[in-house]
C-alpha positions as a Markdown table, in Angstrom:
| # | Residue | x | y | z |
|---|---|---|---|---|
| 1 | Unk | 184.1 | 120.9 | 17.3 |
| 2 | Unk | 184.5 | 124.0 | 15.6 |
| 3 | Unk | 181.0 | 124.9 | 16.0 |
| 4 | Unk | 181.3 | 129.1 | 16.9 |
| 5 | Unk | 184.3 | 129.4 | 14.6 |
| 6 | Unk | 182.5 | 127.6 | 11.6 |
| 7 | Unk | 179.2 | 130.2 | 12.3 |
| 8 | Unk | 181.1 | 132.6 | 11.9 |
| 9 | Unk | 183.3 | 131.7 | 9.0 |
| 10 | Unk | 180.5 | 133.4 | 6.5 |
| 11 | Unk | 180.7 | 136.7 | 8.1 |
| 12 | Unk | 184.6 | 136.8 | 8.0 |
| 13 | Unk | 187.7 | 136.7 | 5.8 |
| 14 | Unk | 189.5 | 134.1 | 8.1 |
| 15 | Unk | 189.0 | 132.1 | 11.8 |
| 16 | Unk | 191.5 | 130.4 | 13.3 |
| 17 | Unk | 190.1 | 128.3 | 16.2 |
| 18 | Unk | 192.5 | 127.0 | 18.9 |
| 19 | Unk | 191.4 | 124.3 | 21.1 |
| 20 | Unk | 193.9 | 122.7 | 24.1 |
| 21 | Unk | 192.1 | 118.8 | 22.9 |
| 22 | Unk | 193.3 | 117.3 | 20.4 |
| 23 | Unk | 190.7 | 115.2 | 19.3 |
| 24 | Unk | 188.6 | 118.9 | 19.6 |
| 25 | Unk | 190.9 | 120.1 | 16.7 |
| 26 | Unk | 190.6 | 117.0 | 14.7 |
| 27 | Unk | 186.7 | 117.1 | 15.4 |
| 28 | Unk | 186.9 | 121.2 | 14.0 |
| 29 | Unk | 188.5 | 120.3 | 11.0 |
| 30 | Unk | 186.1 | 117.3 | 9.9 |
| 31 | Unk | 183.4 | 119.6 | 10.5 |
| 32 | Unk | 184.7 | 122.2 | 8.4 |
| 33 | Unk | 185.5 | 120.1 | 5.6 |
| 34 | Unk | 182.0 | 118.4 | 5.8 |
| 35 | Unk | 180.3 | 121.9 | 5.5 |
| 36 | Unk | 182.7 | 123.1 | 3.1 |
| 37 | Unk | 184.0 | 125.8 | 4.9 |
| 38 | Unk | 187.8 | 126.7 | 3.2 |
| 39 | Unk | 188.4 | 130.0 | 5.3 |
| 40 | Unk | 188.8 | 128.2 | 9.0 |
| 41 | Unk | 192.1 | 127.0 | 10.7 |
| 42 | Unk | 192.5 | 124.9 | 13.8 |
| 43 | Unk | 195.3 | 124.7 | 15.8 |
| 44 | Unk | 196.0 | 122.6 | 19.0 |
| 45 | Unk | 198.0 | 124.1 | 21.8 |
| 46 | Unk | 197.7 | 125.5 | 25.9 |
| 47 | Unk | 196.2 | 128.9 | 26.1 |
| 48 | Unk | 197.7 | 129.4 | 29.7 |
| 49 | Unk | 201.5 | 129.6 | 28.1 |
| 50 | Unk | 199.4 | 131.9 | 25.0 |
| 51 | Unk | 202.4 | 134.8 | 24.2 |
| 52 | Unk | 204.6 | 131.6 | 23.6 |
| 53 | Unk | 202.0 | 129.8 | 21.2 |
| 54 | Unk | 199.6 | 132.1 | 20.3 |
| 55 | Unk | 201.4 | 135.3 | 19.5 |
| 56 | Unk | 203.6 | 133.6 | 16.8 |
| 57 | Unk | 200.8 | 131.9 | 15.0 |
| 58 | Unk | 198.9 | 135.2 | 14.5 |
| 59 | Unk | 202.3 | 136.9 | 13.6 |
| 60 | Unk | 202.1 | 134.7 | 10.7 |
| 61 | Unk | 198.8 | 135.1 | 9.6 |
| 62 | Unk | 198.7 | 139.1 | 10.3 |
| 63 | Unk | 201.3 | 138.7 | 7.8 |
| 64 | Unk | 199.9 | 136.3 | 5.8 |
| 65 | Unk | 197.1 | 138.2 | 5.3 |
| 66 | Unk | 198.3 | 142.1 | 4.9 |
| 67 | Unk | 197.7 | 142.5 | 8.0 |
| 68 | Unk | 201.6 | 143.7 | 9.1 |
| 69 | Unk | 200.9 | 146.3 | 11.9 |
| 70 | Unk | 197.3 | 145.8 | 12.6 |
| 71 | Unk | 195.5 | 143.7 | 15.7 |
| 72 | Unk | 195.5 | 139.9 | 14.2 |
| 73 | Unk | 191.9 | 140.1 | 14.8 |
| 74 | Unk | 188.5 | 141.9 | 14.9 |
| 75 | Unk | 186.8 | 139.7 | 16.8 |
| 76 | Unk | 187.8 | 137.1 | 19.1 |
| 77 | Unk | 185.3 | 134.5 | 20.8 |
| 78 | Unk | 186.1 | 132.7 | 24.3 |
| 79 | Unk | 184.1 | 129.9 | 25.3 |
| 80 | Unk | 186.5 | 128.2 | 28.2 |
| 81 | Unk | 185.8 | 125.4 | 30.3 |
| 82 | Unk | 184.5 | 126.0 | 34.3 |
| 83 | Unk | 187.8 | 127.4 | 35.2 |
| 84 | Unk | 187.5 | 130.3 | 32.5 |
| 85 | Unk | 190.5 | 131.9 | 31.3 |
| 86 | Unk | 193.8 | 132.0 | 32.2 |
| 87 | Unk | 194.8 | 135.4 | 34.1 |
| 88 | Unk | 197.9 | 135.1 | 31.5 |
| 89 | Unk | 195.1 | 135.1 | 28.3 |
| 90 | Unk | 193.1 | 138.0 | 29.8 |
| 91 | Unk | 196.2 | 139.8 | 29.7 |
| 92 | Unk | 197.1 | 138.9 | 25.8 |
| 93 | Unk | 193.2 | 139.7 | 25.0 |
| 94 | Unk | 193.5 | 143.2 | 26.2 |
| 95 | Unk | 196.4 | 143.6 | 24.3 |
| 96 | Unk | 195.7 | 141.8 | 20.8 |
| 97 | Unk | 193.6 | 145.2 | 19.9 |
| 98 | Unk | 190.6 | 143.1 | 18.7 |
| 99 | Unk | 187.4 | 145.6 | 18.5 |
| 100 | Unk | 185.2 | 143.2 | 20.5 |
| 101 | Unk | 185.7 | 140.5 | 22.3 |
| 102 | Unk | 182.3 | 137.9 | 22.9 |
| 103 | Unk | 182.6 | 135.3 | 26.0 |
| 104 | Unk | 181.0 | 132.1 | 26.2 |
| 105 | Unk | 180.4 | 131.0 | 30.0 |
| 106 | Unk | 179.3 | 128.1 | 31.6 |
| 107 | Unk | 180.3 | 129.4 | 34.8 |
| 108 | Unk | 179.0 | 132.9 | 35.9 |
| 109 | Unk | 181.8 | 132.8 | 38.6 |
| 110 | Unk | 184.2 | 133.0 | 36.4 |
| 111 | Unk | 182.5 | 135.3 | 33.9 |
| 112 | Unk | 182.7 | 137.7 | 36.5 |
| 113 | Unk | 186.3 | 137.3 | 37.5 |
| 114 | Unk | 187.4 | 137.4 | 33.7 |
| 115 | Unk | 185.4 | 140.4 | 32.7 |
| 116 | Unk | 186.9 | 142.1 | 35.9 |
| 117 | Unk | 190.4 | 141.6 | 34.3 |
| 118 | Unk | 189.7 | 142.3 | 30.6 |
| 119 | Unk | 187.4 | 145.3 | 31.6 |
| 120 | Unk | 189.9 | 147.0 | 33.9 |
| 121 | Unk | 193.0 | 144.8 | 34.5 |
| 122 | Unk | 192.8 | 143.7 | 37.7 |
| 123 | Unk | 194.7 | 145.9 | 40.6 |
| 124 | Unk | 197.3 | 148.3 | 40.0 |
| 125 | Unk | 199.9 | 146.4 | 41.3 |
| 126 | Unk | 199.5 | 143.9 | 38.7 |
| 127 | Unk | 199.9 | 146.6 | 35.8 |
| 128 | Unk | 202.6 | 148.2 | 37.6 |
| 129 | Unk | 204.5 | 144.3 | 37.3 |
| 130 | Unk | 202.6 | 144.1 | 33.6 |
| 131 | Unk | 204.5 | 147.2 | 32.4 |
| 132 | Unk | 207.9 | 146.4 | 33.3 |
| 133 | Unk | 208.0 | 143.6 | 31.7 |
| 134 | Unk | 209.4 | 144.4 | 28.3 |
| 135 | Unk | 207.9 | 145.4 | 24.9 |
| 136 | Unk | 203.8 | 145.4 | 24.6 |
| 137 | Unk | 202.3 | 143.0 | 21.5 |
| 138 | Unk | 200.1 | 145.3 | 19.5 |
| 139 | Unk | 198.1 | 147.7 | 22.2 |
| 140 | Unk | 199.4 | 149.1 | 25.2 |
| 141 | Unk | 196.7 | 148.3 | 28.1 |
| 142 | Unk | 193.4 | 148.3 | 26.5 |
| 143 | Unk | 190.5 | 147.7 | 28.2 |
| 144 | Unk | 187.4 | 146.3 | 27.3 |
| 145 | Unk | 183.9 | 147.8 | 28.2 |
| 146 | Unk | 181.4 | 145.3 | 29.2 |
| 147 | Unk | 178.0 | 146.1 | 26.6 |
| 148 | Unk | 175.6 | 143.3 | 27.6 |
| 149 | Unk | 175.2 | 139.9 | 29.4 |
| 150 | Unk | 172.5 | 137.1 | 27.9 |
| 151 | Unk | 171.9 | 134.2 | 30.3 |
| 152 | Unk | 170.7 | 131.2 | 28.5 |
| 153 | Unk | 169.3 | 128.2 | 30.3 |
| 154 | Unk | 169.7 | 125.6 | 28.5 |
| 155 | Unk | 169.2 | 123.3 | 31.6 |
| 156 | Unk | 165.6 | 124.0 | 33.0 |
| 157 | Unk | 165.5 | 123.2 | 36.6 |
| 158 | Unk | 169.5 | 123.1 | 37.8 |
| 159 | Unk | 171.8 | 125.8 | 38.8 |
| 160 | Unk | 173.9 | 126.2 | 35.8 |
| 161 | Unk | 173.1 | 128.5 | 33.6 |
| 162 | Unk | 175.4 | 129.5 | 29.9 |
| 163 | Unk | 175.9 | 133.0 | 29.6 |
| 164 | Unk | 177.1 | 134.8 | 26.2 |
């Protein structure tokens, strides 16, 4: 629905949301018309195959928007489903060079695993196949440094708890 992206859209030049429903992106777009938000684009597409779709759309708007040479982004929010993110996304995120990353969780499980790999990579061995793999997008191996966690339970009397 748009909802984090449109929140944000006051506080930032542009957002481009990408969701992998389609009705999600229609939904986005409705809302941001209905609130009169002109700064916010929404684009459908799998974030598990992101350097193929993903990298070329923020290409284009780095360059659309004078920012040739420079991380596409400041910030980036996640908020994935149960499964959390793609290992292949957790690799793009620590190289996109965005100052701060904020993560969305419905599933503390894989919080954990995905803060493991954007805080520190995962094993050696998988940076050592990471670097031979051609020419790095924007940062070389950044890692991100975890600053807090907020657990929000916003259903009182079950195990699942949101975490931001």
């Amino acid at each position: 629905t748009g909802s984090i992206g449109l929140c944000a859209s006051r506080r930032c030049a542009r957002v481009v949301g990408y969701e992998l429903v389609e009705s999600a992106v229609a939904d986005a777009t409705a809302n941001a018309e209905a609130n009169g938000v002109e700064n916010a684009t929404f684009v459908q597409g799998d974030l598990s195959r992101v350097e193929e779709s993903l990298g070329g759309l923020l290409d284009n708007l780095a360059g659309a928007s004078g920012r040739e040479g420079r991380p596409p982004a400041d910030v980036v929010f996640v908020n994935p489903n149960r499964p959390g993110l793609h290992p292949d996304l957790c690799t793009w995120l620590r190289k996109c060079g965005a100052r701060k990353i904020v993560y969305v969780s419905c599933n503390p499980s894989t919080l954990a695993r995905d803060l493991e790999l954007l805080s520190c990579g995962g094993d050696d061995e998988e940076k050592e196949e990471e670097e031979g793999e051609g020419e790095v997008w924007w940062r070389e191996d950044a890692s991100y440094e975890l600053e807090v966690v907020t657990p929000v339970d916003m259903f009182p009397q079950t195990p699942h708890v949101e975490s931001v």
